[in-house]
BATIDO-171837 format. One line per field, with one value per atom (N, C-alpha, C): x, y, z; atom name; residue number from 1; chain. Coordinates in steps of 0.02 Angstrom, whole numbers, plus 50000, padded with zeros to 5 digits. Layout:
x: [X, ...]
y: [Y, ...]
z: [Z, ...]
atomo: [CA, ...]
num: [NUM, ...]
cadena: [A, ...]
***
This chain:
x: [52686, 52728, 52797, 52846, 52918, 52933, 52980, 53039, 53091, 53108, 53176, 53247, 53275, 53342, 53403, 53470, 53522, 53575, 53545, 53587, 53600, 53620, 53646, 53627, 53575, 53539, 53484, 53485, 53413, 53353, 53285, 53236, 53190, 53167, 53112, 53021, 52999, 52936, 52878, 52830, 52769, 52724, 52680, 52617, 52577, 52519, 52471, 52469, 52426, 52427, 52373, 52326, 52270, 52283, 52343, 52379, 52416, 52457, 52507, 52476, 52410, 52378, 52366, 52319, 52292, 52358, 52424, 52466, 52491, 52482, 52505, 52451, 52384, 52326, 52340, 52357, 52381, 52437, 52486, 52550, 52515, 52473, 52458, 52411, 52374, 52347, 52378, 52422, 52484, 52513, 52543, 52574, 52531, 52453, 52415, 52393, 52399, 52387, 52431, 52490, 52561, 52550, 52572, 52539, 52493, 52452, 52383, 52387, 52434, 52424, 52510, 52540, 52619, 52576, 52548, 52524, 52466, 52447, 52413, 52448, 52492, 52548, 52591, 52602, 52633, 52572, 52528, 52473, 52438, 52455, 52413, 52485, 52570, 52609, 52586, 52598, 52602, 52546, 52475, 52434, 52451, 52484, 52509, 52568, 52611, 52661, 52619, 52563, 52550, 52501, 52487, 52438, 52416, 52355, 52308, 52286, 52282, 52266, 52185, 52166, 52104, 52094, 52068, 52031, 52000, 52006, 51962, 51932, 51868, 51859, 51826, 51826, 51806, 51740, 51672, 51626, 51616, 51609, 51581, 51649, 51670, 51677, 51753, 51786, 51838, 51919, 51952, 52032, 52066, 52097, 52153, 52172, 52226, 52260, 52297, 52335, 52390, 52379, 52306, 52298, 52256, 52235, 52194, 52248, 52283, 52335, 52355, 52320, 52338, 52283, 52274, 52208, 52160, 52132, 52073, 52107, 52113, 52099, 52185, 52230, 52282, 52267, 52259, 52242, 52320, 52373, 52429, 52466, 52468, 52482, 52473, 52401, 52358, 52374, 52370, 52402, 52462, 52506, 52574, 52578, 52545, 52539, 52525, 52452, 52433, 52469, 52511, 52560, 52631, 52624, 52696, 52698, 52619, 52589, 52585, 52552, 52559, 52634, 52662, 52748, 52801, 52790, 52853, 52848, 52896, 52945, 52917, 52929, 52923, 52810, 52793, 52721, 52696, 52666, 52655, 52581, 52552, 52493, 52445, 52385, 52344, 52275, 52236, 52180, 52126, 52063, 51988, 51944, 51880, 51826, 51768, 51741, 51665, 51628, 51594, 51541, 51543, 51548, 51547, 51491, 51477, 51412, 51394, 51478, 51468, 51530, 51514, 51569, 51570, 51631, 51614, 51668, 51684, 51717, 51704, 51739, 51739, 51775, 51818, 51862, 51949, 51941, 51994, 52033, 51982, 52032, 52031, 52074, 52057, 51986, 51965, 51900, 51906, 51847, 51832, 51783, 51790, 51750, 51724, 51666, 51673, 51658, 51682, 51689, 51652, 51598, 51563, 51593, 51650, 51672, 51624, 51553, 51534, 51496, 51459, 51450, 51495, 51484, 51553, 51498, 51530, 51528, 51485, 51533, 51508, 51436, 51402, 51353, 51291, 51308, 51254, 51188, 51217, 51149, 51118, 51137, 51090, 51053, 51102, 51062, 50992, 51016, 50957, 50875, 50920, 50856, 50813, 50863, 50832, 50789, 50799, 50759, 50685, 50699, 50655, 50601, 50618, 50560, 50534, 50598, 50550, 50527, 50514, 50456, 50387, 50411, 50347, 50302, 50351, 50315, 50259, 50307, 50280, 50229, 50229, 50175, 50108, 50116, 50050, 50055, 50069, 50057, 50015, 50008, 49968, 49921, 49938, 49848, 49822, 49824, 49798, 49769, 49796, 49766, 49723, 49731, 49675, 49599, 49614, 49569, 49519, 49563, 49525, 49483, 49510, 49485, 49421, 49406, 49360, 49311, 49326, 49285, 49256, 49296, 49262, 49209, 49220, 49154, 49126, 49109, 49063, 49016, 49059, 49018, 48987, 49008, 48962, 48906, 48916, 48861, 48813, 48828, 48772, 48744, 48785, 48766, 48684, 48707, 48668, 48616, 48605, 48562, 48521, 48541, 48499, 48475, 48500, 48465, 48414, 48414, 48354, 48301, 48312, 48263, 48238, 48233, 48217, 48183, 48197, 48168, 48121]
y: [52661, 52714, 52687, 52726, 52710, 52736, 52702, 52737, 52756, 52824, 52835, 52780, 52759, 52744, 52758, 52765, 52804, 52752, 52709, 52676, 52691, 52655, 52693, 52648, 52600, 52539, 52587, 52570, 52597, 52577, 52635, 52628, 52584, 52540, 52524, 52565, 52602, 52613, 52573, 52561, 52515, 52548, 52557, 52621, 52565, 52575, 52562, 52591, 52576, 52590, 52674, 52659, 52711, 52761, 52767, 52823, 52841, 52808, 52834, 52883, 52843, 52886, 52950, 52948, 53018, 53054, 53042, 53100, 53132, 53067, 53103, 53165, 53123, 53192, 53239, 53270, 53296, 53358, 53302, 53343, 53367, 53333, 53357, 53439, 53428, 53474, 53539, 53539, 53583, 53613, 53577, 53588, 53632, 53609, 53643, 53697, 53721, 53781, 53836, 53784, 53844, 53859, 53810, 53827, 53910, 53886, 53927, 53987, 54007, 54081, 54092, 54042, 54088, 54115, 54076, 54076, 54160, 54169, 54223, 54276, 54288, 54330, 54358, 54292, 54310, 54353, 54330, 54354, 54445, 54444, 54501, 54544, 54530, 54578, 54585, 54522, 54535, 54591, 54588, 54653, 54687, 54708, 54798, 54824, 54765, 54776, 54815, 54796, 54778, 54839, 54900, 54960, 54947, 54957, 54982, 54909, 54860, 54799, 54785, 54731, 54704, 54648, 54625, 54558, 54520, 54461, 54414, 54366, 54377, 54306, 54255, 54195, 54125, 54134, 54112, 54088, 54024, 54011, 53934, 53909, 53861, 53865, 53807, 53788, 53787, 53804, 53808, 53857, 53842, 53894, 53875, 53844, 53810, 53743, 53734, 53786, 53785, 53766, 53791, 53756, 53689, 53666, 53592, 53548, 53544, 53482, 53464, 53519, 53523, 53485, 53446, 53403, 53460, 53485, 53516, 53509, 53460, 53456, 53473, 53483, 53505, 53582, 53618, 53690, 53714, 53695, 53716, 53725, 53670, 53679, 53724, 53737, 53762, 53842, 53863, 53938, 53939, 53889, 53899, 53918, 53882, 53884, 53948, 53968, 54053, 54083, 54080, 54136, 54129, 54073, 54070, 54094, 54115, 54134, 54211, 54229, 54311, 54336, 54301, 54336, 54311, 54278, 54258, 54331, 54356, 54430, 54417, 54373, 54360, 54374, 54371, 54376, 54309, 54259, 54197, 54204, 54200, 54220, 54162, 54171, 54128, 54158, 54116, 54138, 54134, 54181, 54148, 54168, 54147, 54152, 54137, 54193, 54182, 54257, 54262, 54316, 54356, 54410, 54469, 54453, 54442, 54412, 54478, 54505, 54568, 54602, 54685, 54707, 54768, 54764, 54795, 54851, 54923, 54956, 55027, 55008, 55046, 55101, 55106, 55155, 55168, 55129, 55127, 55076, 55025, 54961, 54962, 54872, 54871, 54853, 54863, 54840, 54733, 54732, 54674, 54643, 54596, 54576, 54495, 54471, 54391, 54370, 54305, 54310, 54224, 54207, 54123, 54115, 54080, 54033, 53976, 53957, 53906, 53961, 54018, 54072, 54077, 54073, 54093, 54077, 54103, 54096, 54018, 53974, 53914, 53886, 53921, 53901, 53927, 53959, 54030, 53992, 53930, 53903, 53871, 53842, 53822, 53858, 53934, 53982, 53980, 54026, 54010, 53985, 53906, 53876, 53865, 53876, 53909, 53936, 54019, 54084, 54070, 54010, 54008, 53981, 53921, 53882, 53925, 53948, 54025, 54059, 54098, 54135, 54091, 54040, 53984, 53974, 53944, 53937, 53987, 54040, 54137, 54125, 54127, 54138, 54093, 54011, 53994, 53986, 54008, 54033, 54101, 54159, 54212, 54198, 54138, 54112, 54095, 54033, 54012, 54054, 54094, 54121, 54192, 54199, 54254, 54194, 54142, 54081, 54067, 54052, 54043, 54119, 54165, 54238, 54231, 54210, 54212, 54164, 54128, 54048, 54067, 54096, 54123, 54173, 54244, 54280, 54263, 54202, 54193, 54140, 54091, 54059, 54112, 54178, 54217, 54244, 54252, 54294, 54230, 54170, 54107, 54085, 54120, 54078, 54153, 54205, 54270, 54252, 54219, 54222, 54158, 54096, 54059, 54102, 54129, 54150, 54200, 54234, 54279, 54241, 54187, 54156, 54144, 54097, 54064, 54114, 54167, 54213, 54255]
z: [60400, 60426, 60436, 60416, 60428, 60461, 60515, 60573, 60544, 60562, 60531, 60553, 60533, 60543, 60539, 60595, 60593, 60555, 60513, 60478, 60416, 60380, 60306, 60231, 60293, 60241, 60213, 60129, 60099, 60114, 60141, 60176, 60103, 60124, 60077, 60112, 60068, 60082, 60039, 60095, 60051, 60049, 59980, 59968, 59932, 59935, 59890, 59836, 59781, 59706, 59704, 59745, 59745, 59799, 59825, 59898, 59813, 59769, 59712, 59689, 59645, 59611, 59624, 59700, 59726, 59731, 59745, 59747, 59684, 59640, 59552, 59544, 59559, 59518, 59553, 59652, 59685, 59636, 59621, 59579, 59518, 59463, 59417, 59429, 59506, 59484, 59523, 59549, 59564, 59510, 59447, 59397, 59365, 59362, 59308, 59340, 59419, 59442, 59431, 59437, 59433, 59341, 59298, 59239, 59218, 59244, 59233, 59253, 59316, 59340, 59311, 59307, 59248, 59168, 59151, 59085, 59089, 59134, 59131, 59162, 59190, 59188, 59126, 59099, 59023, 58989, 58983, 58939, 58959, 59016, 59058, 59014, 59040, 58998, 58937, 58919, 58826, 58815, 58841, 58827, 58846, 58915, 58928, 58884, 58842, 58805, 58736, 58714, 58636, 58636, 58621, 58602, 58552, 58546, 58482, 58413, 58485, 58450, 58473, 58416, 58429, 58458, 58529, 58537, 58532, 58489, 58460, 58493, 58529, 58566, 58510, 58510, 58466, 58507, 58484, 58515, 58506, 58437, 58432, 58357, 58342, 58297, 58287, 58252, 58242, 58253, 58286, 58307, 58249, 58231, 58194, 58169, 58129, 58120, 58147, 58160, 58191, 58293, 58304, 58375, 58376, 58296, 58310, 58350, 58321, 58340, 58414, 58455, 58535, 58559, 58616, 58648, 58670, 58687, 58686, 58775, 58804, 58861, 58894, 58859, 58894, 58878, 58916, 58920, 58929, 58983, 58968, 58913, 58882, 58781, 58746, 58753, 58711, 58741, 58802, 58812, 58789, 58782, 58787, 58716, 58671, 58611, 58567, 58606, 58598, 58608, 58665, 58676, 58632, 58596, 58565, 58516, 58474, 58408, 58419, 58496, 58500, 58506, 58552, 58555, 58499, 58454, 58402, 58346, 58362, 58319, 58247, 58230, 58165, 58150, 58203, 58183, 58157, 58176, 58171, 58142, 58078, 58055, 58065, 58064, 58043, 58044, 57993, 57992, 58006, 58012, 58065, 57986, 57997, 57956, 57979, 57982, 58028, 58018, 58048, 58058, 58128, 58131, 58181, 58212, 58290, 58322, 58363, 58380, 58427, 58432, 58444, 58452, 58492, 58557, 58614, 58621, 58615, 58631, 58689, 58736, 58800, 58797, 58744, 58724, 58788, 58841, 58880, 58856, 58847, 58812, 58732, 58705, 58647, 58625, 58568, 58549, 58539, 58567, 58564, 58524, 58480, 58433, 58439, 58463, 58473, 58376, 58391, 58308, 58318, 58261, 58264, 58210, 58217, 58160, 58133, 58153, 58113, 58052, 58066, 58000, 57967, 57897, 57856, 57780, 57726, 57655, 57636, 57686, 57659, 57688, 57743, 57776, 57759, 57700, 57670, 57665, 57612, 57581, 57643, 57692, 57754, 57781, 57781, 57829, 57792, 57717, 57690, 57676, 57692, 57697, 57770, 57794, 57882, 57881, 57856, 57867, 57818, 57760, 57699, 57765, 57811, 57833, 57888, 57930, 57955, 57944, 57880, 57845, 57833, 57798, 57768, 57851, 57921, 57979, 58015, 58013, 57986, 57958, 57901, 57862, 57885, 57887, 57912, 57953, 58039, 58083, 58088, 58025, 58034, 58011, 57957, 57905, 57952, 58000, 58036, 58075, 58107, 58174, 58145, 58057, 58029, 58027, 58004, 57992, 58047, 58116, 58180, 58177, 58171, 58195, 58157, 58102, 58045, 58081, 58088, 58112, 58167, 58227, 58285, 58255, 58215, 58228, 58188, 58128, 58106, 58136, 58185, 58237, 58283, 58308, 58360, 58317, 58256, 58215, 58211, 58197, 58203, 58255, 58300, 58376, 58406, 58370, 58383, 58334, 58286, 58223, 58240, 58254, 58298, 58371, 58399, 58481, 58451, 58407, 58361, 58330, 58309, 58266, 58311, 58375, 58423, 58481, 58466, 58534, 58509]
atomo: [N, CA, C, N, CA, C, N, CA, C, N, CA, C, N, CA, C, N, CA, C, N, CA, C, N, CA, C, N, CA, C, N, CA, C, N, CA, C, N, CA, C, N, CA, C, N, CA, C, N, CA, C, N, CA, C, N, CA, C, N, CA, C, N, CA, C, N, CA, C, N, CA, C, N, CA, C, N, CA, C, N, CA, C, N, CA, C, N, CA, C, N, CA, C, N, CA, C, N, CA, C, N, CA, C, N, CA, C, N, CA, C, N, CA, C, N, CA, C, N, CA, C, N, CA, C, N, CA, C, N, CA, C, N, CA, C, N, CA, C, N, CA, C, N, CA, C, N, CA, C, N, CA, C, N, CA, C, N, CA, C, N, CA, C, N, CA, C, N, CA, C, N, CA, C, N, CA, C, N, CA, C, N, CA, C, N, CA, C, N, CA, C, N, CA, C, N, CA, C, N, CA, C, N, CA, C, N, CA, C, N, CA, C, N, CA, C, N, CA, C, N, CA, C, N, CA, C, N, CA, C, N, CA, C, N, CA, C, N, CA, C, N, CA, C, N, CA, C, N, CA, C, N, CA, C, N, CA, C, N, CA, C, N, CA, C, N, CA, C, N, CA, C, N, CA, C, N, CA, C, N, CA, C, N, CA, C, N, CA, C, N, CA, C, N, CA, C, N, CA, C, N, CA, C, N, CA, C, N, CA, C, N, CA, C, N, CA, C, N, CA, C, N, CA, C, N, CA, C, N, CA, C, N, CA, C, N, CA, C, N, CA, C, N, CA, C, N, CA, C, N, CA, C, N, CA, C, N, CA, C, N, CA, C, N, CA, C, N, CA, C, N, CA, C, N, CA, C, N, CA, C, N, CA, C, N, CA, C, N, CA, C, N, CA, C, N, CA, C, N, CA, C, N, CA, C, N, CA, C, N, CA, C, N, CA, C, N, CA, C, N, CA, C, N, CA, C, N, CA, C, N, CA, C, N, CA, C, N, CA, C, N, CA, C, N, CA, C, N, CA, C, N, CA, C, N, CA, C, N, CA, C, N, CA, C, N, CA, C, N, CA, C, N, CA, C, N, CA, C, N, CA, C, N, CA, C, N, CA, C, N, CA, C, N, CA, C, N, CA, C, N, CA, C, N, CA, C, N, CA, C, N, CA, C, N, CA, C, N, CA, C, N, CA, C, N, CA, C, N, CA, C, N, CA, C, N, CA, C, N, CA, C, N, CA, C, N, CA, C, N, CA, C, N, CA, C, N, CA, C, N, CA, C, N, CA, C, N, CA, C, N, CA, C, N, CA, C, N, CA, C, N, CA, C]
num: [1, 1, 1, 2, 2, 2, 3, 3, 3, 4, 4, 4, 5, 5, 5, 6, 6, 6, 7, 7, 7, 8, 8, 8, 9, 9, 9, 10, 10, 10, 11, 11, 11, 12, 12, 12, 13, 13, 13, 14, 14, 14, 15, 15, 15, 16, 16, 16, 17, 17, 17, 18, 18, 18, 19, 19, 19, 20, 20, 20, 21, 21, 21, 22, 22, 22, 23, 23, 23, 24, 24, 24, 25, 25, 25, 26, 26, 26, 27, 27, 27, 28, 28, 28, 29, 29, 29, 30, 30, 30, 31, 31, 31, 32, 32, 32, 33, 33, 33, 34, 34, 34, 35, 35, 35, 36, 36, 36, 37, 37, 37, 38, 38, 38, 39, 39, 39, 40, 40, 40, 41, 41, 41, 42, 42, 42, 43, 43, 43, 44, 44, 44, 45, 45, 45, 46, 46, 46, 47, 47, 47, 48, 48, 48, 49, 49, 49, 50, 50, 50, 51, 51, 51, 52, 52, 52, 53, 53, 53, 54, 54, 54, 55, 55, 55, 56, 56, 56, 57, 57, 57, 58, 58, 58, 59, 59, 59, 60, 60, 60, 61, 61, 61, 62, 62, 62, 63, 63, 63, 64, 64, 64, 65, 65, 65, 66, 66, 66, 67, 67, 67, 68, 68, 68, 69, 69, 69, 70, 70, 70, 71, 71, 71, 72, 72, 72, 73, 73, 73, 74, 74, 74, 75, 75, 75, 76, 76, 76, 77, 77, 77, 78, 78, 78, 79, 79, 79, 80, 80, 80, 81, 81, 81, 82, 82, 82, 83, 83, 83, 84, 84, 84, 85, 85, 85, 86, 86, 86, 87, 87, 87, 88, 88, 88, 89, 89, 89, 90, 90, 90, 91, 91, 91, 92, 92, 92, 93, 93, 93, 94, 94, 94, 95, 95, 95, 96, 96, 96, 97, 97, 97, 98, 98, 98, 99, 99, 99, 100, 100, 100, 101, 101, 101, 102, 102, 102, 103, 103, 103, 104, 104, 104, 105, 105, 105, 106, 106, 106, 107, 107, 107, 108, 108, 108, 109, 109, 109, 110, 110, 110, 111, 111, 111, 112, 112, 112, 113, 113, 113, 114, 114, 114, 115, 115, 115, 116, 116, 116, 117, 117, 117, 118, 118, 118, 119, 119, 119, 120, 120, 120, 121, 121, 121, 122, 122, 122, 123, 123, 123, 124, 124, 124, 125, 125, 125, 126, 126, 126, 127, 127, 127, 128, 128, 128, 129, 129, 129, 130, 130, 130, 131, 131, 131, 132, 132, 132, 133, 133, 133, 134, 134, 134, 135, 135, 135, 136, 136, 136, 137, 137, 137, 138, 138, 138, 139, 139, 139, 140, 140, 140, 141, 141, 141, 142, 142, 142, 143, 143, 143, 144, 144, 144, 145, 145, 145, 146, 146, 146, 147, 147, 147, 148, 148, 148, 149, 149, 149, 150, 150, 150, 151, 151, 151, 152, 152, 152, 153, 153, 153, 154, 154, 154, 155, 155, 155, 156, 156, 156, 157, 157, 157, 158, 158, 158, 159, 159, 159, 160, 160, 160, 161, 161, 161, 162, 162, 162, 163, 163, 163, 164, 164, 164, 165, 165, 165, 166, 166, 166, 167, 167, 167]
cadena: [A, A, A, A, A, A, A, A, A, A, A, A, A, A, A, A, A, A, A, A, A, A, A, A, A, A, A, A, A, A, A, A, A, A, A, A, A, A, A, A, A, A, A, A, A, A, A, A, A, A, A, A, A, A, A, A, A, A, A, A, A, A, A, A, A, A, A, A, A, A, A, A, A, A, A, A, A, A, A, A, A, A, A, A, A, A, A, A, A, A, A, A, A, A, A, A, A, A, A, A, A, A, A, A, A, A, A, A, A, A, A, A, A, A, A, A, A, A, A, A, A, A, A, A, A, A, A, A, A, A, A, A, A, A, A, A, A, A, A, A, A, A, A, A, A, A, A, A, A, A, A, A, A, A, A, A, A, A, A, A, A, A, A, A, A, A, A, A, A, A, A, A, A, A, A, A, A, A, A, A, A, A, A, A, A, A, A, A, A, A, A, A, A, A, A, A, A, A, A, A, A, A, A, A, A, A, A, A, A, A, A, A, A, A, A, A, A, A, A, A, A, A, A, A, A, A, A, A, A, A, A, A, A, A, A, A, A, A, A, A, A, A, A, A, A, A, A, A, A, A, A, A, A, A, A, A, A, A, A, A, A, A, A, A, A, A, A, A, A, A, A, A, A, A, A, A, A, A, A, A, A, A, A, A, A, A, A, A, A, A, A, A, A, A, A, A, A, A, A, A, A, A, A, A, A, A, A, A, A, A, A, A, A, A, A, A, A, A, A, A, A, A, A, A, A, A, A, A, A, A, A, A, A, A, A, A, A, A, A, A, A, A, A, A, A, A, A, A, A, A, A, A, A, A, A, A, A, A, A, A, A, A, A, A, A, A, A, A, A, A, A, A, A, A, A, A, A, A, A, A, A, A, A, A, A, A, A, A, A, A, A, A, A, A, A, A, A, A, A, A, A, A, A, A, A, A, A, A, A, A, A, A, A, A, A, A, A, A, A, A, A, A, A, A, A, A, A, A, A, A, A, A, A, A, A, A, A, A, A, A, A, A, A, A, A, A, A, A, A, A, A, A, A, A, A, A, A, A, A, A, A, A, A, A, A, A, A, A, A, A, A, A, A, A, A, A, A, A, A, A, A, A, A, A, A, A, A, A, A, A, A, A, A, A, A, A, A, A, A, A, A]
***
């Protein structure tokens, strides 16, 4: 703790390294609060500005190219970024590719579409062979359990055909 002084000598203060730290993450996470609720202000206008558009949520998949290049983990960037792609005049394009998973219209808002970018053209032949081993699993999963069905009543018809012979 320092005493103030009515002198005009510069105060030296002494802190520890781990009192520093905790006040940086302190500031950092100040920054990223203020961040976060400016950034959704902008965003809340930009939609009351923009009529008769569609909302794309990402579910699984890939972003853009134009948003790979941001850390995943600076979220400030990465809004700042979205929003620099929705509000630039010029229309800042880019493209998605995936498969329609769902699509929700309330008719007050815009329609909303979540979109799985890992479905696409190029994933066909996997799916493919997906659905092939789920039919094949299908399939002898019903042999089997016609097989047991068989096995059971021809064991009750033997188990009745011995208790006849015997009685």
């Amino acid at each position: 703790m320092l005493a103030r002084q009515d002198s005009d000598k510069p105060v030296t203060a002494v802190t520890s390294e781990a009192q520093a730290r905790g006040l940086r993450r302190l500031i950092h996470q100040l920054v990223d609060t203020l961040n976060a609720e400016r950034s959704i202000l902008i965003a809340q206008e930009i939609a009351e500005s923009q009529q008769g558009g569609v909302l794309i949520q990402v579910v699984q998949g890939r972003m853009p190219a134009a948003l790979e290049t941001i850390s995943s983990y600076d979220r400030s960037a990465m809004l700042g970024r979205l929003l620099t792609m929705i509000d630039n005049p010029e229309g800042e394009t880019f493209q998605l590719e995936g498969m329609v998973t769902a699509y929700q219209n309330d008719g007050d808002t815009s329609p909303v579409l979540s979109l799985d970018l890992t479905r696409n053209s190029d994933t066909a032949k996997a799916s493919l062979i997906n659905v092939l081993w789920l039919l094949l699993s299908a399939g002898l999963l019903l042999g089997h359990g016609l097989l047991a069905v068989i096995r059971f009543l021809q064991s009750r018809k033997r188990d009745e055909s011995i208790s006849a012979f015997y009685a």
